[in-house]
Biopython code that builds the backbone (N, CA, C, O; Angstrom):
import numpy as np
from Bio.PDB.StructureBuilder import StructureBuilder

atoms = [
    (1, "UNK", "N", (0.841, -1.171, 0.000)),
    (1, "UNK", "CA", (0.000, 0.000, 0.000)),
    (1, "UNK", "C", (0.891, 1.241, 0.000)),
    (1, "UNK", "O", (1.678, 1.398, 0.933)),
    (2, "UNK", "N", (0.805, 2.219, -1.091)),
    (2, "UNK", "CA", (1.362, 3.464, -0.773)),
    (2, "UNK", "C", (0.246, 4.063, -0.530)),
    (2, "UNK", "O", (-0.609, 4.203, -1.405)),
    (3, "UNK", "N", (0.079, 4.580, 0.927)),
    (3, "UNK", "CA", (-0.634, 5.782, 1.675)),
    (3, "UNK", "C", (0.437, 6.828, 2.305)),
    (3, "UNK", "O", (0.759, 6.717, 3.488)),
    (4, "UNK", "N", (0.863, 7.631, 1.654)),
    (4, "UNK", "CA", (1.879, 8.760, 2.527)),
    (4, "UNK", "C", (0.725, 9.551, 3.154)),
    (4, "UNK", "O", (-0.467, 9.674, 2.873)),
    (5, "UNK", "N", (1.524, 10.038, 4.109)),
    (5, "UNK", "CA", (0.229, 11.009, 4.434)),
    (5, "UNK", "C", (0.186, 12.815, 4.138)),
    (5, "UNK", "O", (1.116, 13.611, 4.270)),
    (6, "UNK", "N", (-0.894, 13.016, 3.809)),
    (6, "UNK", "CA", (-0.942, 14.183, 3.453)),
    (6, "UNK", "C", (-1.151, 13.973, 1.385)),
    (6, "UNK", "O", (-1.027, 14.754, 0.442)),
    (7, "UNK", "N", (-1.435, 12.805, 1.487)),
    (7, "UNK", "CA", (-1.182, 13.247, -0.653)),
    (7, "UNK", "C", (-2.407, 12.027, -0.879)),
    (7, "UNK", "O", (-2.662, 10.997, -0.255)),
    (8, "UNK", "N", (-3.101, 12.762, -2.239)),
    (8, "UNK", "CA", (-3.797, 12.436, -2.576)),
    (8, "UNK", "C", (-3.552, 11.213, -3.553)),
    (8, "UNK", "O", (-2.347, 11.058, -3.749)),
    (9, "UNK", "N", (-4.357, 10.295, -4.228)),
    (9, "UNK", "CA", (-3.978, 9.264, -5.106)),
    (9, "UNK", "C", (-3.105, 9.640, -6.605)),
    (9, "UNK", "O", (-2.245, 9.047, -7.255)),
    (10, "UNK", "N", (-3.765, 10.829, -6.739)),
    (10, "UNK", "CA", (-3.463, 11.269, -7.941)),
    (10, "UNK", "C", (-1.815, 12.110, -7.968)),
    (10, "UNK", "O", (-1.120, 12.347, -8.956)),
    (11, "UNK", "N", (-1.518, 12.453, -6.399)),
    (11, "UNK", "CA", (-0.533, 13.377, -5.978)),
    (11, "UNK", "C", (0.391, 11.975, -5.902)),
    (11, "UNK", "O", (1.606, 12.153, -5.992)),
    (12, "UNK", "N", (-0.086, 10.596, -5.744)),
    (12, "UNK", "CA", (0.997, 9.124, -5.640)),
    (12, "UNK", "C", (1.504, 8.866, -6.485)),
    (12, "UNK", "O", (2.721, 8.685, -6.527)),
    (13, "UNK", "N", (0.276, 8.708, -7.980)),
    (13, "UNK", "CA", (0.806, 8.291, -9.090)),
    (13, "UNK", "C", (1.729, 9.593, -9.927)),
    (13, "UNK", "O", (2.729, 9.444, -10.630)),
    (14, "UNK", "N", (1.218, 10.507, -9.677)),
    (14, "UNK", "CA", (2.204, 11.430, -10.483)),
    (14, "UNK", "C", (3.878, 11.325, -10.054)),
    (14, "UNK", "O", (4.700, 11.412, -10.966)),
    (15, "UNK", "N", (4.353, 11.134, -8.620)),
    (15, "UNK", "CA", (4.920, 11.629, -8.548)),
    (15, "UNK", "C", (5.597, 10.209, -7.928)),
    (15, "UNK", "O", (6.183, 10.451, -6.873)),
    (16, "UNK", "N", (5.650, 8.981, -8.271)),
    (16, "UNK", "CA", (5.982, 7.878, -8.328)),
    (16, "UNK", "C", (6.871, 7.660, -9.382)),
    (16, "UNK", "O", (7.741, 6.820, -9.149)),
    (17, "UNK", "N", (6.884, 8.170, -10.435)),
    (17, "UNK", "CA", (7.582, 7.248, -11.590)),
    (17, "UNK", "C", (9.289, 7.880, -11.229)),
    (17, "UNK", "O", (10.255, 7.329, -11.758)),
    (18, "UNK", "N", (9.489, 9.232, -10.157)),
    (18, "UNK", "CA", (10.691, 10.080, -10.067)),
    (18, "UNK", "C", (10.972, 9.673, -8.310)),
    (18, "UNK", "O", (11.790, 10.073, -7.482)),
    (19, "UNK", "N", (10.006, 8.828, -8.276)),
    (19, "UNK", "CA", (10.576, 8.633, -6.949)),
    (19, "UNK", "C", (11.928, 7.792, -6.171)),
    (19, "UNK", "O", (12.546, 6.842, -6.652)),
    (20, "UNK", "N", (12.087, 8.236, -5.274)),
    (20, "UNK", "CA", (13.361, 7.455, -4.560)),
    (20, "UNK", "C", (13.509, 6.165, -4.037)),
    (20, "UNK", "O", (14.301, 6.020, -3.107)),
    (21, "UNK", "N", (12.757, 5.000, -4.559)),
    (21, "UNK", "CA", (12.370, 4.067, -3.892)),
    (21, "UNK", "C", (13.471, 2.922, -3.159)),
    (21, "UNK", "O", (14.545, 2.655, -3.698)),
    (22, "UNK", "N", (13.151, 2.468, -2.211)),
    (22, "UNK", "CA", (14.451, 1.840, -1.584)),
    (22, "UNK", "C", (15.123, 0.434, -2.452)),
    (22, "UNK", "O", (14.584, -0.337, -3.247)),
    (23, "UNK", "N", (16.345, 0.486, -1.981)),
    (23, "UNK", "CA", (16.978, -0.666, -3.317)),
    (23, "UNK", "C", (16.281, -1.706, -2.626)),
    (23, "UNK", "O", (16.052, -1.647, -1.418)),
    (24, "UNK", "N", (15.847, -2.909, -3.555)),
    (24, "UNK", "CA", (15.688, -4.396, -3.272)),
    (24, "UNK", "C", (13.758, -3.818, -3.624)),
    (24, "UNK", "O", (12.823, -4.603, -3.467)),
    (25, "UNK", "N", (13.583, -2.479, -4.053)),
    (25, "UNK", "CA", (11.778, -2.540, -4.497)),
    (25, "UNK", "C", (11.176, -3.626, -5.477)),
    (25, "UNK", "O", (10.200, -4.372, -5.396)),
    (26, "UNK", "N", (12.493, -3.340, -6.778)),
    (26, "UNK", "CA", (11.856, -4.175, -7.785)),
    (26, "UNK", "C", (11.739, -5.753, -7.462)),
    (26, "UNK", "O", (11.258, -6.608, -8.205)),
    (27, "UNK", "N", (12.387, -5.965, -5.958)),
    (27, "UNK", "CA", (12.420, -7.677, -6.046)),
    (27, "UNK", "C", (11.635, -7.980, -5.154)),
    (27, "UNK", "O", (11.804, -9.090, -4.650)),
    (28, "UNK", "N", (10.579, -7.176, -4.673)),
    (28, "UNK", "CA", (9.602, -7.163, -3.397)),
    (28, "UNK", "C", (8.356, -8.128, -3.797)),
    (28, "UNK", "O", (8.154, -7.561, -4.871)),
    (29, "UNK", "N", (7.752, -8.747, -3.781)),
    (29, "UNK", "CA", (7.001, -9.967, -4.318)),
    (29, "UNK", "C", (5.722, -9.445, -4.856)),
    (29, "UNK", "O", (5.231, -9.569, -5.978)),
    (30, "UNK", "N", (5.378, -8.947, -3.996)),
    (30, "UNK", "CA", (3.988, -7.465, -4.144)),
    (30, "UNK", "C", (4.319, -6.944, -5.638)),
    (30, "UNK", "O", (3.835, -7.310, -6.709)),
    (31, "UNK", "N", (5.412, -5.862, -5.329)),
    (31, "UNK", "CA", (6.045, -5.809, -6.925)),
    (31, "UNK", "C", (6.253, -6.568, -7.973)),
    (31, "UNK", "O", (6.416, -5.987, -9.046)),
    (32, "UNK", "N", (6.282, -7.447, -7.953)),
    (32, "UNK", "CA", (6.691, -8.422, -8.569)),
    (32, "UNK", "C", (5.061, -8.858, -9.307)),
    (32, "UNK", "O", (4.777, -8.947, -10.501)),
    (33, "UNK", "N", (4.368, -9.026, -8.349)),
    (33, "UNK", "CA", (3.043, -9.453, -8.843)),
    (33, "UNK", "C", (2.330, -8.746, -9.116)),
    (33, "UNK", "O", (1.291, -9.355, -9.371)),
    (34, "UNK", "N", (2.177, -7.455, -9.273)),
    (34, "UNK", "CA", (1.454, -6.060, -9.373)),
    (34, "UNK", "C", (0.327, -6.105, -8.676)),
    (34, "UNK", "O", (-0.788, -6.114, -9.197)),
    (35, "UNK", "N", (0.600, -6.142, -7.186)),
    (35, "UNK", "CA", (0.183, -6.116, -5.777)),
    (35, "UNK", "C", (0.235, -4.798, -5.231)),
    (35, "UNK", "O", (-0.174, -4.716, -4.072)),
    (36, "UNK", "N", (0.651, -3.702, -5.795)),
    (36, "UNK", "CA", (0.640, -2.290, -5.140)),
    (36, "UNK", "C", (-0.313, -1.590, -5.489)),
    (36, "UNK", "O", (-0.913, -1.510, -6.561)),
    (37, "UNK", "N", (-0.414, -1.151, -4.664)),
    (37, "UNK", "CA", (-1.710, -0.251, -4.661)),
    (37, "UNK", "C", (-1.321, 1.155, -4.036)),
    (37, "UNK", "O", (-0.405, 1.261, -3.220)),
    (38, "UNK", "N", (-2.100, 2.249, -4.485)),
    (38, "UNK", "CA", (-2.009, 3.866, -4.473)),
    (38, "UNK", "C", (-3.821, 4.206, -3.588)),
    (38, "UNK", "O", (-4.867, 3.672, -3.958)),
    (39, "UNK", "N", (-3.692, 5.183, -2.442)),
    (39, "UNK", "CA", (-4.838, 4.955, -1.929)),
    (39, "UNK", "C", (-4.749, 6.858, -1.485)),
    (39, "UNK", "O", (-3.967, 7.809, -1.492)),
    (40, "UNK", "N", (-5.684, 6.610, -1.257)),
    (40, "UNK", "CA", (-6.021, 8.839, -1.079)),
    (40, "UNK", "C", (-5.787, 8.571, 0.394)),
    (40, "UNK", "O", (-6.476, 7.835, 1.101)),
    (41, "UNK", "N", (-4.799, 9.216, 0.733)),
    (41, "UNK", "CA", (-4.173, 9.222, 2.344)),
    (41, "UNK", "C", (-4.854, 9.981, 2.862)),
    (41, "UNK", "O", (-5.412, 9.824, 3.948)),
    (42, "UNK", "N", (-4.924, 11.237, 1.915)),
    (42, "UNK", "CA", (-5.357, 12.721, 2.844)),
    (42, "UNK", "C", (-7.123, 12.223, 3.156)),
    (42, "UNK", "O", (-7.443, 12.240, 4.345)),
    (43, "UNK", "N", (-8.095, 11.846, 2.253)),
    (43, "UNK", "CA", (-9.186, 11.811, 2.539)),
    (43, "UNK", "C", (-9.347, 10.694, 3.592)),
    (43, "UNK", "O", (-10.036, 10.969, 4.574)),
    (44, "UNK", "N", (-8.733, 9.335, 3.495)),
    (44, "UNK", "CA", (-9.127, 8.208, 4.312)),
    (44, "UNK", "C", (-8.396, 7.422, 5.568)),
    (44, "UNK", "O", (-8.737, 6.445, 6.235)),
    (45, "UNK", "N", (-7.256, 8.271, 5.593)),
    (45, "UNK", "CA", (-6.169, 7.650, 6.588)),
    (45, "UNK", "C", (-5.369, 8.647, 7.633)),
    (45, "UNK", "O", (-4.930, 8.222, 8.702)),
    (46, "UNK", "N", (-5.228, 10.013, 7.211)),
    (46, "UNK", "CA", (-4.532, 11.104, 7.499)),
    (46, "UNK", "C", (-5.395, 12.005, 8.647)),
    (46, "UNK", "O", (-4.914, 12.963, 9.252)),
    (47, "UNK", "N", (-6.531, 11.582, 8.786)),
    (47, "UNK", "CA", (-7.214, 12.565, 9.606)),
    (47, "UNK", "C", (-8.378, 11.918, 10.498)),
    (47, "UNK", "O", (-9.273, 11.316, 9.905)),
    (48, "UNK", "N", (-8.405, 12.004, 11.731)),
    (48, "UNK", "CA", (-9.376, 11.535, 12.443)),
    (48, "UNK", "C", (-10.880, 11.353, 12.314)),
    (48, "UNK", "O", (-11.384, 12.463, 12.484)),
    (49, "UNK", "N", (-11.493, 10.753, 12.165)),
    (49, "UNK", "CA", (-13.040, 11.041, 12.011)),
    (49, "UNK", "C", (-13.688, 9.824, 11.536)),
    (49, "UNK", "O", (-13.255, 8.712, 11.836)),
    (50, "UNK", "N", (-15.179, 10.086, 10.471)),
    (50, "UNK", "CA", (-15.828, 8.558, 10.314)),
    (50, "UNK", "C", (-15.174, 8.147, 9.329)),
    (50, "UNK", "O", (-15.122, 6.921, 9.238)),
    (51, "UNK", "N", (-14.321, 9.097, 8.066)),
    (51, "UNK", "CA", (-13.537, 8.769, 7.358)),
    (51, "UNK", "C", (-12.852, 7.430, 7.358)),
    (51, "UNK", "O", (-13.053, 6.542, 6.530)),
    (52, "UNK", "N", (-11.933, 7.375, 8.484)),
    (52, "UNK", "CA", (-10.878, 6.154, 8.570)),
    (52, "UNK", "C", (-11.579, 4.649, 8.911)),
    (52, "UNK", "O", (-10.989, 3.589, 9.119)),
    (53, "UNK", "N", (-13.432, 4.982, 8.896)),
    (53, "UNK", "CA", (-13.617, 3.825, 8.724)),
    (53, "UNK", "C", (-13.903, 3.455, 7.418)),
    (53, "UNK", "O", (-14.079, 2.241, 7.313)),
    (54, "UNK", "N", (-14.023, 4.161, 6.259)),
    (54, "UNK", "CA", (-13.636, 4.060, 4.751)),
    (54, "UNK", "C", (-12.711, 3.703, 4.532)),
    (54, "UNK", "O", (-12.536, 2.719, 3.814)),
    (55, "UNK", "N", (-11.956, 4.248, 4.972)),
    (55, "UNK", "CA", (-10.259, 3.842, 5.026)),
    (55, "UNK", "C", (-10.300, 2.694, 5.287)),
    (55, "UNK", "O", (-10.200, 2.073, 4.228)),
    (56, "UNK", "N", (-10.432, 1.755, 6.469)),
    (56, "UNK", "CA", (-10.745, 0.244, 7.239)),
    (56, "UNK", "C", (-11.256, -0.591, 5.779)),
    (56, "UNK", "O", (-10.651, -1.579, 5.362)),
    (57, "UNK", "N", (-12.674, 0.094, 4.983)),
    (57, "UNK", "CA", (-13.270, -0.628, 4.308)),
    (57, "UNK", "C", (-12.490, -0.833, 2.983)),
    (57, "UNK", "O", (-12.325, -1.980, 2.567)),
    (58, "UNK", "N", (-12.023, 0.193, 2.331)),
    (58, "UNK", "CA", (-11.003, 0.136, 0.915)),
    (58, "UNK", "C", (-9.975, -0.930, 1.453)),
    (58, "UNK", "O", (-9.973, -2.018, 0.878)),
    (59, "UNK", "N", (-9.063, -0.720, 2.542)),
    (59, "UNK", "CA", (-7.565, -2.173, 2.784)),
    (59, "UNK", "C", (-8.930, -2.945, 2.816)),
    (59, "UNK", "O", (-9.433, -2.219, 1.959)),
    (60, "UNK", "N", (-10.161, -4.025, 3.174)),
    (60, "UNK", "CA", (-10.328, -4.775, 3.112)),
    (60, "UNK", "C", (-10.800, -5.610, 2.117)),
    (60, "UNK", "O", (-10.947, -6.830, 2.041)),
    (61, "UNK", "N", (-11.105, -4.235, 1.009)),
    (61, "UNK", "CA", (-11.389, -4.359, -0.710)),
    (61, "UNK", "C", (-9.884, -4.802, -1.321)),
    (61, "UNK", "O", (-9.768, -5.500, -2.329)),
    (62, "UNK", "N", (-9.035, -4.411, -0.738)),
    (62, "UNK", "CA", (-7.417, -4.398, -1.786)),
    (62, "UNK", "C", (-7.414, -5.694, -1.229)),
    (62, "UNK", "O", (-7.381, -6.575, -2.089)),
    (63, "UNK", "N", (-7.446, -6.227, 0.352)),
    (63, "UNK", "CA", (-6.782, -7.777, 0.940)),
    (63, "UNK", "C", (-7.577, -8.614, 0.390)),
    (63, "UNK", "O", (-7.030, -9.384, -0.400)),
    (64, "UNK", "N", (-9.060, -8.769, 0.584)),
    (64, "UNK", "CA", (-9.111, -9.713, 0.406)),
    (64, "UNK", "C", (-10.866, -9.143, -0.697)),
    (64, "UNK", "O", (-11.940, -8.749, -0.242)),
    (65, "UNK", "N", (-10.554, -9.296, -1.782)),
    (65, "UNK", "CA", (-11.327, -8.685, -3.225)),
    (65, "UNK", "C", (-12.065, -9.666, -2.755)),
    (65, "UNK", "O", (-13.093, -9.046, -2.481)),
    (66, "UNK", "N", (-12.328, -11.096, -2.382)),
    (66, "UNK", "CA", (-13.048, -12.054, -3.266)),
    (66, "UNK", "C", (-14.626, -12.173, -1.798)),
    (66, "UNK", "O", (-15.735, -12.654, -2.031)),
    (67, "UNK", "N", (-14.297, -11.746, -0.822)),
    (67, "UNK", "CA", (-15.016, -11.523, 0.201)),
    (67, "UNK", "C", (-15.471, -9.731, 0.261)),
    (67, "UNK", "O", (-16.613, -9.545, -0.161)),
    (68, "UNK", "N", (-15.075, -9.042, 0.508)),
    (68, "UNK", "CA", (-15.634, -7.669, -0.007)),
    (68, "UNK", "C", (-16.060, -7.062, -1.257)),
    (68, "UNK", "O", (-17.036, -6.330, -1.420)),
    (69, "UNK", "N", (-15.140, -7.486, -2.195)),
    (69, "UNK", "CA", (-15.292, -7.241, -3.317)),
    (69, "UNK", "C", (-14.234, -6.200, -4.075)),
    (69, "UNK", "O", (-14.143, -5.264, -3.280)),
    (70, "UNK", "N", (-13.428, -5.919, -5.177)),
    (70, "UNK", "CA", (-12.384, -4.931, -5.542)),
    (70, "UNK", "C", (-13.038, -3.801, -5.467)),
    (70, "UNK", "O", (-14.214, -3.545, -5.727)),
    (71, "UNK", "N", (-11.674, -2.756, -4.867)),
    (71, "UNK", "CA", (-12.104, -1.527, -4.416)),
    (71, "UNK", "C", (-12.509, -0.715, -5.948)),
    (71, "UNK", "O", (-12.209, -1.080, -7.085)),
    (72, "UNK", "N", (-13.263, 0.456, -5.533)),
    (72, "UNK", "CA", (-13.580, 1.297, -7.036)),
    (72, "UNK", "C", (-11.946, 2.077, -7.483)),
    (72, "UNK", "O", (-11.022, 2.120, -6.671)),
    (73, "UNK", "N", (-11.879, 2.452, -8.419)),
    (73, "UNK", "CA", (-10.536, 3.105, -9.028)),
    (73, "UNK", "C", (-10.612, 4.622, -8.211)),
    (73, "UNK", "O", (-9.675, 5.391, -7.996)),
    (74, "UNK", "N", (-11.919, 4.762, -7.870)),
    (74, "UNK", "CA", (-12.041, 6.626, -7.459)),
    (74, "UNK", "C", (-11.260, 5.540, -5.604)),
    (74, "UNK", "O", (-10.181, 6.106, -5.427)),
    (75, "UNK", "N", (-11.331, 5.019, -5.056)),
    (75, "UNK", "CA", (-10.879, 4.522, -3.919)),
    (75, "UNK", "C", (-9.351, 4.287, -4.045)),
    (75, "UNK", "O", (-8.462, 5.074, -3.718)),
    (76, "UNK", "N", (-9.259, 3.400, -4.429)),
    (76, "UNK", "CA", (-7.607, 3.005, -4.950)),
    (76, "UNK", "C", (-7.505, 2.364, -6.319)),
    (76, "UNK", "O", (-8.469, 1.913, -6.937)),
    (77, "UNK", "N", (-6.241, 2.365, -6.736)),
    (77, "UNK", "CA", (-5.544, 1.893, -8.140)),
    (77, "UNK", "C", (-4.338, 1.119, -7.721)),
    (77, "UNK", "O", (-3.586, 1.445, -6.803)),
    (78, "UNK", "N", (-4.214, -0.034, -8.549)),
    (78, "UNK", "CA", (-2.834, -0.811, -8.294)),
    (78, "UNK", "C", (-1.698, 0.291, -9.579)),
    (78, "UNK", "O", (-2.188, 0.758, -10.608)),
    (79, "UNK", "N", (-0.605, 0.442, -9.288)),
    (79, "UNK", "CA", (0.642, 0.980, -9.887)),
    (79, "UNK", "C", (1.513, 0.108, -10.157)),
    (79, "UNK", "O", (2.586, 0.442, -10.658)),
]
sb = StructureBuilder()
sb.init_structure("model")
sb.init_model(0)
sb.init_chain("A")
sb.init_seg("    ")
for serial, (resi, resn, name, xyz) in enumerate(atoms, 1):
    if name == "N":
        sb.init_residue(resn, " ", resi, " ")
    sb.init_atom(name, np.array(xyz, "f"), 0.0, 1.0, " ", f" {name:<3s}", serial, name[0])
structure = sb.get_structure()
């Protein structure tokens, strides 16, 4: 999951392809399987309220799709 906090999904993917990522990323298994996912920090994770139980509900759309169901693209995107 990339959730930084403070940045939006769209503020992840833009600014991902120049990013600094730590050595040994490309051999991370997640990576490997196109298991990553980009999620709106600022709206669902970054700030106290009923929000972060949206937040709760999207990780349980990304873990486990086949019991919740895959999250919408306006929620998260795999990268």
């Amino acid at each position: 999951m990339l959730i930084p906090c403070g940045y939006y999904k769209e503020d992840i993917l833009r600014q991902l392809p120049s990013a600094n990522l730590p050595a040994g990323w490309e051999d991370l298994p997640a990576v490997r399987s196109g298991e990553v996912w980009a999620t709106d920090a600022t709206s669902y994770f970054s700030r106290p309220g009923p929000r972060v139980v949206d937040g709760v509900e999207i990780l349980a759309r990304i873990l486990h799709p086949e019991i919740f169901g895959a999250p919408d693209d306006e929620q998260a995107v795999r990268v």
